[in-house]
C-alpha positions in Angstrom: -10.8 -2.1 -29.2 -8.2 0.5 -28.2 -10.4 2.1 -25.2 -10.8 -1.6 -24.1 -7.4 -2.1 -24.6 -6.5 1.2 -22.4 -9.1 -0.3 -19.6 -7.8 -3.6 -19.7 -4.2 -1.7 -18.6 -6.1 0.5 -16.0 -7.2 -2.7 -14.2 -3.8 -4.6 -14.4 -2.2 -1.4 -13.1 -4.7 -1.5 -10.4 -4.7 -4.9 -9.4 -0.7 -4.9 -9.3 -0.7 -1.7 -7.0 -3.2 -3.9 -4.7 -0.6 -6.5 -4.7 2.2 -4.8 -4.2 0.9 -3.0 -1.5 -0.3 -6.8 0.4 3.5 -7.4 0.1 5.0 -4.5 1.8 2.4 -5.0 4.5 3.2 -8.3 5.0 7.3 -7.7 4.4 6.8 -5.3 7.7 4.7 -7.1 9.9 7.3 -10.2 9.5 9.8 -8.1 9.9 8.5 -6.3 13.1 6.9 -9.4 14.3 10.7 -11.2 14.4 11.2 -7.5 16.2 8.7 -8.4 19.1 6.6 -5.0 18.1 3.5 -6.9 16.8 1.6 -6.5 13.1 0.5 -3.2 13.0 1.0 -2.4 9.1 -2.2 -1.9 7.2 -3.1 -0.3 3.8 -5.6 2.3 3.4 -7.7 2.1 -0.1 -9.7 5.1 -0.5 -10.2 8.1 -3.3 -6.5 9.1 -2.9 -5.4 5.5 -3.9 -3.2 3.3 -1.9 -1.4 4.3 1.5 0.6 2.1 3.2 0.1 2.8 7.2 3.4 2.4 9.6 2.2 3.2 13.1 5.7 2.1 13.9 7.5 4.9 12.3 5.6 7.6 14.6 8.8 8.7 15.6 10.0 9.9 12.2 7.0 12.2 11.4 3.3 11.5 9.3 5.2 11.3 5.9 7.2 7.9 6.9 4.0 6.6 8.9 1.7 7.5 5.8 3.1 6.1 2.3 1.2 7.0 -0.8 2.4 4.4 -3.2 -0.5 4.5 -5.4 -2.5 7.7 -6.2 -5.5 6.9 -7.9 -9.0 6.4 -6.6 -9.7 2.9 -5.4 
């Protein structure tokens, strides 16, 4: 029961970090949308987990435009 207890949490912990990551795209589209620059936000899922794409932060360097907030394989 434990290990299906520990799996159980993996999943939640996934399926959160999915979420999460839906709001902050959306939460920066809106908020460039109301800044006339279009939805360009996006989330990457892939082997190094969940990166949060900004091409509108170009300017500030690959760090700001590429946001691990999850780092786990997907």
């Amino acid at each position: 029961m434990i290990g299906g207890s520990r799996r159980h949490a993996e999943e939640a912990r996934i399926t959160c970090a999915i979420v999460d990551a839906a709001a902050r795209v959306r939460d920066l589209n809106f908020k460039y949308m109301q800044e006339g620059k279009g939805a360009t936000v996006t989330a990457r899922f892939d082997q190094d987990g969940i990166t949060i794409c900004d091409p509108n932060r170009a300017s500030e360097g690959a760090d700001k435009v590429f946001q691990c907030i999850y780092d786990k394989a997907i």
